[in-house]
C-alpha positions as CSV (number, residue, x, y, z in Angstrom):
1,X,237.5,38.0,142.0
2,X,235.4,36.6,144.9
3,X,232.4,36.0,142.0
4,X,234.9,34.5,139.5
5,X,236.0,31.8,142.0
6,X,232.2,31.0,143.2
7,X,231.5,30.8,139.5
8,X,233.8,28.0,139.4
9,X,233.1,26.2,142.2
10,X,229.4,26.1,141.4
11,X,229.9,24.7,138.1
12,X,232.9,22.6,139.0
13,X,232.8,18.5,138.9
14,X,235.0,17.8,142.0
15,X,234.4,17.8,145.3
16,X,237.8,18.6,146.1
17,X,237.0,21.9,144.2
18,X,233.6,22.1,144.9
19,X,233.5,21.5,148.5
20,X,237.4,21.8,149.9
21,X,238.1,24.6,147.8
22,X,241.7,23.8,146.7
23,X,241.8,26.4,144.5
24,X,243.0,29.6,143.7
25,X,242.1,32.6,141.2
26,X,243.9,35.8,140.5
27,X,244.4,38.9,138.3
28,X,247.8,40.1,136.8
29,X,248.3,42.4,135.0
30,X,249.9,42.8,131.0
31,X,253.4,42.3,132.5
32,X,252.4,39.3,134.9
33,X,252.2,41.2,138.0
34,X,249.6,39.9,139.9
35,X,247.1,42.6,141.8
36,X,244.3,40.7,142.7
37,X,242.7,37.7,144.1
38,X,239.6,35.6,145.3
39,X,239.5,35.6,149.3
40,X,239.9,32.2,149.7
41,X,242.6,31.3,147.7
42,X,245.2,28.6,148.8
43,X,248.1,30.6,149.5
44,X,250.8,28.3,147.4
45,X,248.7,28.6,143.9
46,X,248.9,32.5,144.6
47,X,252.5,32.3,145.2
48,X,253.4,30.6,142.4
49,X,251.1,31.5,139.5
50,X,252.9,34.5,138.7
51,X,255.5,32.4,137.9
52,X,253.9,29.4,136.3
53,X,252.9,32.7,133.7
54,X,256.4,34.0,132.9
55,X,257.1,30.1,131.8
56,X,253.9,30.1,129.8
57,X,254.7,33.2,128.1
58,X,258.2,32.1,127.0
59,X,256.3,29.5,125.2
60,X,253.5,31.5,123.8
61,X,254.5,35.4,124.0
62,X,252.0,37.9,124.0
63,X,252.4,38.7,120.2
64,X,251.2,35.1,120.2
65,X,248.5,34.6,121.9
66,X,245.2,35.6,120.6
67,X,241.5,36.4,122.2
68,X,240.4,33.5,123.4
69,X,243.1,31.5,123.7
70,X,243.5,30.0,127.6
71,X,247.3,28.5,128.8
72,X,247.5,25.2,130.8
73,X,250.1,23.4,132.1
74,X,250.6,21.2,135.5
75,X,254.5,20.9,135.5
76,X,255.5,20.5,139.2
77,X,258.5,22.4,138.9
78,X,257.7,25.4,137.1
79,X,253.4,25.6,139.2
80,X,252.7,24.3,142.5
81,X,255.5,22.0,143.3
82,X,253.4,18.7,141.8
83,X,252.1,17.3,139.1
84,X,247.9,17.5,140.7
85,X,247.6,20.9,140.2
86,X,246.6,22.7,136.9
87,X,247.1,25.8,136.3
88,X,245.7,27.7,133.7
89,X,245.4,31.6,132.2
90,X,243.2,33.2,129.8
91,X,245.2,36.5,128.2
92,X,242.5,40.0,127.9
93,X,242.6,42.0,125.4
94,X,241.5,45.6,125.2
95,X,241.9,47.6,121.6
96,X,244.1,44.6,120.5
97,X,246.7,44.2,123.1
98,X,246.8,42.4,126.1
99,X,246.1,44.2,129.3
100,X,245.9,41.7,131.9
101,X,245.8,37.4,132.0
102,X,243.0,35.9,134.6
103,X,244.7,33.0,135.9
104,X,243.6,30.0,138.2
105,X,244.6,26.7,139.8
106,X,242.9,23.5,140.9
107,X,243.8,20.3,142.8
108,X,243.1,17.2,140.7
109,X,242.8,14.3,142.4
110,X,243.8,12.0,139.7
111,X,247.2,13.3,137.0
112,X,247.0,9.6,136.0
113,X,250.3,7.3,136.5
114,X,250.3,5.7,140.1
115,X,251.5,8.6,142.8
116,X,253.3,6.4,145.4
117,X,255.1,7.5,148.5
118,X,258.0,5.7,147.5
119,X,257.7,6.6,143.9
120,X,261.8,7.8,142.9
121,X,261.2,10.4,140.6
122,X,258.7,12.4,138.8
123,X,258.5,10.8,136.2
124,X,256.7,8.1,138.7
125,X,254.0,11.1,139.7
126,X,251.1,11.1,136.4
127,X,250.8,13.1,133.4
128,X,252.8,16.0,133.0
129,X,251.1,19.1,130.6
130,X,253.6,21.0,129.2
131,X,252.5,25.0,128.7
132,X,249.8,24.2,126.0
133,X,246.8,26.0,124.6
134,X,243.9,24.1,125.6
135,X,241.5,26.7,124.0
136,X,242.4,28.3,120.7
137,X,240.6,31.7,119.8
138,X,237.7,30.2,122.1
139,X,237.7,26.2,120.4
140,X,238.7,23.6,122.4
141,X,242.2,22.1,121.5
142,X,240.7,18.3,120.5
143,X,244.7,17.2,121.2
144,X,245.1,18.0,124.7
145,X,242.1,17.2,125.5
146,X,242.7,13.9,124.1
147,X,245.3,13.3,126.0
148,X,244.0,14.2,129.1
149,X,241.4,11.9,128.4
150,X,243.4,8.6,128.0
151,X,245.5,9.2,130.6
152,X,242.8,9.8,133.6
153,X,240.9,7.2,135.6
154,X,238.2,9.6,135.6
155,X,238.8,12.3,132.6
156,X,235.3,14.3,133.0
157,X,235.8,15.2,136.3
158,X,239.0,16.7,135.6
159,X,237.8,18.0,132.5
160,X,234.7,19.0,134.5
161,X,237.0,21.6,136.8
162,X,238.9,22.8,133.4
163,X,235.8,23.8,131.8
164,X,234.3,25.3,134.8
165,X,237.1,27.4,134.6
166,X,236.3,28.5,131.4
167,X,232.7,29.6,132.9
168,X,234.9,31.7,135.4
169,X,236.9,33.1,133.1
170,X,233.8,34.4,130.4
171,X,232.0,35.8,133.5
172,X,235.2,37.6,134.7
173,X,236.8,38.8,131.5
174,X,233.7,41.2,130.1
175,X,233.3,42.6,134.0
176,X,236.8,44.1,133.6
177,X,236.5,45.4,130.3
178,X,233.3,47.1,131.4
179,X,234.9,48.6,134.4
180,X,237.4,49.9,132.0
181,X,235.3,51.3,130.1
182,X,233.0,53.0,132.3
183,X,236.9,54.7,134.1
184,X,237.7,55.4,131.0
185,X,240.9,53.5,131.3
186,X,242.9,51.8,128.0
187,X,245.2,49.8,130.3
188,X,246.2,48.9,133.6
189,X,249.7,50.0,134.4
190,X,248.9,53.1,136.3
191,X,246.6,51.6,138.5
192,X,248.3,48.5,138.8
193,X,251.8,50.7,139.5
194,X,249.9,52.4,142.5
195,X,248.4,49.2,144.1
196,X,251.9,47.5,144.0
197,X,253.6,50.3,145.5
198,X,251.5,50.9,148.3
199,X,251.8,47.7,149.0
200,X,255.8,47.1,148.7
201,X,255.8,50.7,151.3
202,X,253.5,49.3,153.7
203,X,255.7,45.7,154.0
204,X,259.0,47.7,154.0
205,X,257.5,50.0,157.0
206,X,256.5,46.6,158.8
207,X,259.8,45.6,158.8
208,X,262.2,48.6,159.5
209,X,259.9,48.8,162.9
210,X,262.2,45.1,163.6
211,X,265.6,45.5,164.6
212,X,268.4,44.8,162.1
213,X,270.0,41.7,162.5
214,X,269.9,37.9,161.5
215,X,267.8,35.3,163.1
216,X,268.1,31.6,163.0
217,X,265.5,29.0,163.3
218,X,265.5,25.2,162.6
219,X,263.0,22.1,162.5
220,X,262.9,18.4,162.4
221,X,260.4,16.7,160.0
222,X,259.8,12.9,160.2
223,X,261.1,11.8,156.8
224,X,261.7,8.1,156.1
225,X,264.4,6.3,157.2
226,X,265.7,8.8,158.6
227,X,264.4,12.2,159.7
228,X,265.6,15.5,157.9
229,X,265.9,19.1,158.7
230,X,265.0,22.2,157.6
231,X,267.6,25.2,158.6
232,X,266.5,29.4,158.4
233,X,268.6,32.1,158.9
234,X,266.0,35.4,158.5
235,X,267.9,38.4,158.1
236,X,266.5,41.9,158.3
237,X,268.8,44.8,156.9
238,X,266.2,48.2,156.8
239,X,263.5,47.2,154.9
240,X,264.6,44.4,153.1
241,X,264.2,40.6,154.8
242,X,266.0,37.5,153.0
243,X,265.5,34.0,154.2
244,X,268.5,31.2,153.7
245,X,267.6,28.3,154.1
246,X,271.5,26.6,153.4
247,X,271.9,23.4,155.9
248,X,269.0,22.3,155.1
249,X,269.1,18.4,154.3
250,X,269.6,17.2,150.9
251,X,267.0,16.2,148.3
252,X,265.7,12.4,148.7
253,X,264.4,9.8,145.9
254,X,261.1,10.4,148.1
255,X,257.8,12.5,147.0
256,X,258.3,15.1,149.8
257,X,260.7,17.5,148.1
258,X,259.6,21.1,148.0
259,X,260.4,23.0,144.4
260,X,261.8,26.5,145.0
261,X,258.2,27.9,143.5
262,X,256.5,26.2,146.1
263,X,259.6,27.3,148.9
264,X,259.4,30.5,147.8
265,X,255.5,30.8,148.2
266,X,254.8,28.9,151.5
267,X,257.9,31.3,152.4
268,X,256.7,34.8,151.8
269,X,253.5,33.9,152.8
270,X,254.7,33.6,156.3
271,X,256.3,37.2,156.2
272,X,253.4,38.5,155.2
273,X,251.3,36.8,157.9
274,X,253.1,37.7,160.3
275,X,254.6,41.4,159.4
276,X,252.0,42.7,157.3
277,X,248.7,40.4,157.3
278,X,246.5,43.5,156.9
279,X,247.4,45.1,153.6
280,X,245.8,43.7,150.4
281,X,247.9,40.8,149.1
282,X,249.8,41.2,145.4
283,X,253.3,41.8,144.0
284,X,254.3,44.8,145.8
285,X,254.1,43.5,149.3
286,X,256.9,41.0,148.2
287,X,259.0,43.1,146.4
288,X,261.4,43.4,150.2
289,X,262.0,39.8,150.5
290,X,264.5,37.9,149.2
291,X,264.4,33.6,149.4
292,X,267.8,31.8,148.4
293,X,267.6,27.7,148.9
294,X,270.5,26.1,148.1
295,X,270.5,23.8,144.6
296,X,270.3,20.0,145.1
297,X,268.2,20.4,148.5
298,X,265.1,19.5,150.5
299,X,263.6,23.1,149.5
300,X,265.4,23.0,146.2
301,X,265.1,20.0,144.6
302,X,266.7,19.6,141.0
303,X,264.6,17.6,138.6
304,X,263.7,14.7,138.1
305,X,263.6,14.2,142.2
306,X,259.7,13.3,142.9
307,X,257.8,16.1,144.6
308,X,253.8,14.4,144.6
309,X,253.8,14.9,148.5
310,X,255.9,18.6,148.5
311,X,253.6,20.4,150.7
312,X,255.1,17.4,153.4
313,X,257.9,20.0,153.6
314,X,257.0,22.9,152.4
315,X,254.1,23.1,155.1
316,X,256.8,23.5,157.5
317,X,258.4,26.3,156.2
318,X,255.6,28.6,157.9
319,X,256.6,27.3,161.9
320,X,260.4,27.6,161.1
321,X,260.4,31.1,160.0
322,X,258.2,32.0,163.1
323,X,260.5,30.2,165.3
324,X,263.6,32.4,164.1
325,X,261.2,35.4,164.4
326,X,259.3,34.6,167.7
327,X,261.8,36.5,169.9
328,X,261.9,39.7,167.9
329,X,257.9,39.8,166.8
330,X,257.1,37.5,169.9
331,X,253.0,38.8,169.1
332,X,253.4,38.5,165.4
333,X,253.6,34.6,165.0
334,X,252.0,31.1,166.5
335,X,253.1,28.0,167.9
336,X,253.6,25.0,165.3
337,X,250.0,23.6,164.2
338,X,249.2,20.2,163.7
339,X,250.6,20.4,159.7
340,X,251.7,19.4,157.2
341,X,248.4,18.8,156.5
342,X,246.6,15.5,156.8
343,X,244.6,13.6,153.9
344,X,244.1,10.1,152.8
345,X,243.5,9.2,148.9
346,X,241.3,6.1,148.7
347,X,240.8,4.4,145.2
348,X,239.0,1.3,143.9
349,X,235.9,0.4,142.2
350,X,232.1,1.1,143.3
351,X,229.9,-1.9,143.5
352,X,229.1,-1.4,139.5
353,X,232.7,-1.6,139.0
354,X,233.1,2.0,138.0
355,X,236.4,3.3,139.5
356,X,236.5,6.2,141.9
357,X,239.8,7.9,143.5
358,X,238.6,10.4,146.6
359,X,240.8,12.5,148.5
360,X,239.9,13.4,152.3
361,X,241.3,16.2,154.2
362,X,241.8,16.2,158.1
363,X,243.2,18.8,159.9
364,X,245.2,18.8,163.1
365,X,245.3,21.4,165.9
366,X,245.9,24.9,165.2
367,X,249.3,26.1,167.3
368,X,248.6,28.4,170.1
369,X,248.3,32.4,169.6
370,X,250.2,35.1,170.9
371,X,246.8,36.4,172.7
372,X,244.8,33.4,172.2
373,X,244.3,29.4,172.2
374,X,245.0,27.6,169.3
375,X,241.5,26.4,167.4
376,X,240.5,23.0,167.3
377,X,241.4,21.4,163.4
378,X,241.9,24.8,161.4
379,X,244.1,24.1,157.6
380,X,247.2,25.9,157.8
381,X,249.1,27.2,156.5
382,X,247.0,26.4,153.3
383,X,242.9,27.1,154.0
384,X,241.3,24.5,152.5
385,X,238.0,23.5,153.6
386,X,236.5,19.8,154.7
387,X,234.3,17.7,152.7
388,X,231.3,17.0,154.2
389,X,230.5,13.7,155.9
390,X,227.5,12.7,154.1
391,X,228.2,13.7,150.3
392,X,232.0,11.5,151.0
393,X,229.9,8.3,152.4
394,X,227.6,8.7,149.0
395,X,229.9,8.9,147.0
396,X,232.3,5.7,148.2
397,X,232.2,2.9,149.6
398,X,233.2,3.8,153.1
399,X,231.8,4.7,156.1
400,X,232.8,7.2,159.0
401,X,232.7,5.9,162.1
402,X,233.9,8.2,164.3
403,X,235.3,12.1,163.7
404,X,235.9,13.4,167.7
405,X,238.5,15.8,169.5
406,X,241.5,14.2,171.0
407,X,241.6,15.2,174.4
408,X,245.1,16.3,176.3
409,X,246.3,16.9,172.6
410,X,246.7,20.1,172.4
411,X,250.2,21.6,173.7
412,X,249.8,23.3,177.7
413,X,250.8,26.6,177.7
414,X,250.0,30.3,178.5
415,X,247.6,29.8,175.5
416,X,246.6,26.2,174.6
417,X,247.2,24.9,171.4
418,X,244.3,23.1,169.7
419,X,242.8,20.2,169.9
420,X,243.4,17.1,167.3
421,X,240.7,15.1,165.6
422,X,240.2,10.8,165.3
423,X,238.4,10.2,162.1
424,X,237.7,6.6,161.3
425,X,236.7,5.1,158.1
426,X,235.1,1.5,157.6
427,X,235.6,-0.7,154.4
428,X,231.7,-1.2,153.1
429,X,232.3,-2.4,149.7
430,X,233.3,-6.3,148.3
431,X,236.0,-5.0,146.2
432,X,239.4,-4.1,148.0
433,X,240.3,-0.2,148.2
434,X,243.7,0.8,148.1
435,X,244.6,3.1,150.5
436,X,247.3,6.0,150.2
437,X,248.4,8.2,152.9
438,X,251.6,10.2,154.0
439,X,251.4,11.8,157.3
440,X,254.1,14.0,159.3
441,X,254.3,14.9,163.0
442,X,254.8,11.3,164.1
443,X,257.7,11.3,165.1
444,X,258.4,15.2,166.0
445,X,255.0,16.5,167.7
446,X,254.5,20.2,166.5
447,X,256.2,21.9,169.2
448,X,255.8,24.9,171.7
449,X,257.0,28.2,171.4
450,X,258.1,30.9,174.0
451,X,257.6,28.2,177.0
452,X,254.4,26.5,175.6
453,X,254.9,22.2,175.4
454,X,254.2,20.3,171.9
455,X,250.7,18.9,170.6
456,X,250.1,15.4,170.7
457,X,251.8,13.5,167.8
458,X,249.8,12.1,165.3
459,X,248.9,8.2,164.5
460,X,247.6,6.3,162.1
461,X,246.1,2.9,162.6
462,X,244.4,-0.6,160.7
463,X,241.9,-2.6,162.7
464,X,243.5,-0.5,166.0
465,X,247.0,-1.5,164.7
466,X,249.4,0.8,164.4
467,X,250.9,1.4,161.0
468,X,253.4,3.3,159.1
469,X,252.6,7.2,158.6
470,X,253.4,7.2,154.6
471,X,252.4,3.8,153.4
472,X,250.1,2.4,150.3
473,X,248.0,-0.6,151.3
474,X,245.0,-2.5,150.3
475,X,242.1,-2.4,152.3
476,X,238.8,-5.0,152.7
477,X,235.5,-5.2,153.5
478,X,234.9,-4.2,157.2
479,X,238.5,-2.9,157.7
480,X,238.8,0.0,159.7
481,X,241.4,2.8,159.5
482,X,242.1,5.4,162.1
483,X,243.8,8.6,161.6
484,X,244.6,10.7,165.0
485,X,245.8,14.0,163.8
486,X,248.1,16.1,165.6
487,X,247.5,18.5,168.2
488,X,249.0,22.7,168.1
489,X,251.3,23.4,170.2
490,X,250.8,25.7,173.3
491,X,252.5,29.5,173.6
492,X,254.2,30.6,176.9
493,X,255.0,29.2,180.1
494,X,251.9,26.9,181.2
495,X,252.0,28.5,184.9
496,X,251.0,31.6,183.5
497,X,247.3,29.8,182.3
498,X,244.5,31.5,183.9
499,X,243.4,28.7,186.6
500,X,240.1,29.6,184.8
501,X,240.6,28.8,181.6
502,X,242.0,25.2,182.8
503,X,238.7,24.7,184.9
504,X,237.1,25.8,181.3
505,X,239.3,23.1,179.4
506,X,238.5,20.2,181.8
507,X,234.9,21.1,181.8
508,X,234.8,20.9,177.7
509,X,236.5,17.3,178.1
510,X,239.7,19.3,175.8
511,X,242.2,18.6,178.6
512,X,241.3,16.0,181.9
513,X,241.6,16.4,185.2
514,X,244.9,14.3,185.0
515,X,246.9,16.6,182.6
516,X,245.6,19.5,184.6
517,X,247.1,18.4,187.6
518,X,250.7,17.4,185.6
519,X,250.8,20.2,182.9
520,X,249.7,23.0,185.3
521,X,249.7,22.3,188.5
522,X,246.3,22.4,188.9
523,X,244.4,19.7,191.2
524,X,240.3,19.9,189.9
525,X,238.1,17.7,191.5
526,X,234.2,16.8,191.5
527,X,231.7,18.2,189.3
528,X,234.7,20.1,187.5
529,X,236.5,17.2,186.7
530,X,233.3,15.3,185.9
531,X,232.1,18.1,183.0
């Protein structure tokens, strides 16, 4: 699968595909199970397109599809939680039935309409593609991709990332069938049967070695007006695990609601991090867990409640379930990182009044390890990649003035937590650029765990003016905008750091001589404190 995704993102349009890699690719099977996947896919799109499937096959069943047809749709609520990302699948046929569907997701920058942080529903949110076939028996359906067309500020960009999905898909789908062949095999349901089920044993052995019992974790997130929370209750019972997330605050007229596709991904991708992060990734390792949410909430959200900025809740989902696990599996999980994750969206007009909307991704700290410090600016608990300096200042009228570690913003602890980043960008064009962003940790730092202290909380500024963390503004010509990220928190107590290490930290310039002293108790002096 590793060559299918690289064939996409070397013919893909986007740098958001292209160089962030906010995609995913995957294999299921004739009955939807999914078995395989590129390496870098972002954990969400894997989590939900075997679901996104089901829905496109009660539209088009099998006995309905033909070879060549390829499946797209972008509905929030039954893909990725919003309306950005596209998913689409191709069905394969061997001897005239189909065996397996390739499937794939991509971030699109622009879904048309006006995504707005204080948009009300999602109706607000762009375009929404109901489960169509954009390719019949190998043709290009000329009415969706005429629609897509009049309703995108930049249609062959988009439409550049669909078809290099196509590309993908004709490399991938005669590679299968030749590997078929050469086995000997008409169809995939034995093998697939046996990958699954190694799978599901190896995640049910992971968790009967954890006591029985529930275990209850809980989190603040910034919100609006006023901040929200997110309650878990993990319960282990043998080798089953269920998460319930009831208490968890109500769904809000505000994009940050989290659609049970996207709770239930971000959700069992945390169980499998931290109980069973070794075995190959598919259907079978999630067979044990169970995720209930209750209707009309935060992580549950009944449409038409807005959902363009989900992953604002569902990023947290990763740090509460570690929280409720980090007494029992104590070296399993990691402190809270510096996420949800941080990004601006800047759109406007180049100097020959052609319009442009770019997206640009900044991490915060990584939270501290069980054996290690936390990294400095690491994505999680999605894994996309940054976009390069250089190819963002060609391609907009901005310029970076400074990218730089935060020092002191990483949580003290045992273990560290990891640095933040400042990123600056500087208005360069005559034509204003409105500027989109919706940040979390402002108010609640990401915190500690097991005795380790919070990150640094993030801040966002305009000409060294603070301003609000979700807000959509114009910018102008020589404006500046500053984005400190948050730092990871630390793990364990901070007077069990090896005095070492600190020397090492104040050294780098991570941590000063000043925090040394307060966080750990240790006075450095001289050349040390100098670097």
């Amino acid at each position: 699968m590793d060559e299918t995704a690289y064939t996409f993102v070397r013919t893909s349009f986007s740098s958001v595909v292209r160089d962030n890699w906010d995609l995913a690719v995957s294999l299921m099977d004739g009955h939807g199970r999914q078995f395989a996947q590129s390496s870098r896919s972002v954990p969400s799109f894997i989590g939900t397109m075997p679901s996104t499937l089901a829905v496109m096959l009660e539209r088009y069943p099998k006995s309905e599809l033909k070879s060549g047809d390829i499946l797209i749709s972008n509905d929030g609520y039954h893909g990725t939680g919003h309306l950005n990302d596209i998913t689409m699948a191709r069905p394969i046929f061997k001897n005239g039935e189909v065996i397996a569907f390739i499937g794939s997701v991509f971030h699109s920058v622009d879904i048309g309409g006006a995504p707005s942080v204080n948009a009300r529903d999602s109706y607000e949110e762009g375009l929404t593609i109901p489960v169509a076939k954009i390719v019949r028996e190998g043709v290009e359906n000329e009415d969706v991709i005429a629609f897509l067309t009049e309703n995108l500020r930049a249609p062959e960009e988009t439409l550049g990332d669909i078809r290099a999905q196509f590309a993908a898909y004709d490399m991938a789908v005669p590679r299968l069938l030749k590997i078929l062949d050469d086995e000997k095999i008409d169809d995939l349901d034995a093998m697939v049967d046996e990958i699954l089920n190694r799978s599901e044993a190896a995640m049910r052995r992971a968790i009967e070695a954890v006591d029985d019992g529930s275990y209850y974790g809980e989190i603040q997130l910034d919100g609006f007006d006023e901040p929200l929370k997110i309650c878990c209750e993990v319960t282990i019972s043998g080798s089953n695990l269920t998460i319930d997330y009831a208490g968890t605050s109500a769904q809000i007229d505000k994009p940050i609601n989290s659609v049970m596709n996207y709770t239930r991904a971000y959700s069992a991708y945390a169980i499998k991090s931290a109980f069973d992060a070794s075995t190959p990734n598919n259907d079978g390792s999630f067979r044990p867990i169970a995720i209930k949410a209750p209707e009309g909430s935060l992580v549950n959200p009944q449409r038409p409640a807005p959902i363009w900025a989900r992953h604002l809740t569902g990023h947290y989902l990763p740090p509460v379930i570690f929280s409720a696990l980090a007494n029992i599996i104590p070296d399993q999980v990691i402190a809270d990182c510096g996420s949800p994750i941080w990004n601006v969206y800047f759109a406007g007009r180049q100097e020959d009044g052609k319009r442009f909307m770019k997206m640009f991704f900044m991490n915060g700290g990584h939270g501290a390890r069980p054996h290690q410090d936390g990294p400095a600016c690491l994505s999680f608990p999605s894994n996309i990649t940054t976009l390069p300096i250089e190819q963002f200042e060609n391609s907009v009228p901005l310029l970076i003035t400074e990218k730089s570690l935060i020092p002191d913003s990483g949580g003290a602890g045992k273990y560290r937590g990891g640095p933040a980043q400042r990123v600056s960008f500087k208005s360069t064009g005559d034509h204003p650029i409105t500027m989109t962003i919706r940040h979390e940790r402002v108010k609640f730092p990401p915190r500690g765990l097991l005795g380790g202290q919070a990150g640094a909380a993030g801040t966002d500024y305009l000409n060294a003016e603070r301003i609000p963390a979700k807000v959509r503004l114009d910018i102008q010509r020589d404006d500046v905008v500053t984005f400190d990220t948050p730092g990871g928190g630390g793990f364990g107590p901070p007077d069990q750091r090896d005095p070492e290490k600190i020397r090492g930290d104040v050294a780098s310039g991570l941590v000063t001589a000043a925090k040394a002293k307060r966080d750990y108790g240790v006075e450095i002096s001289g050349a040390d404190a100098d670097g």
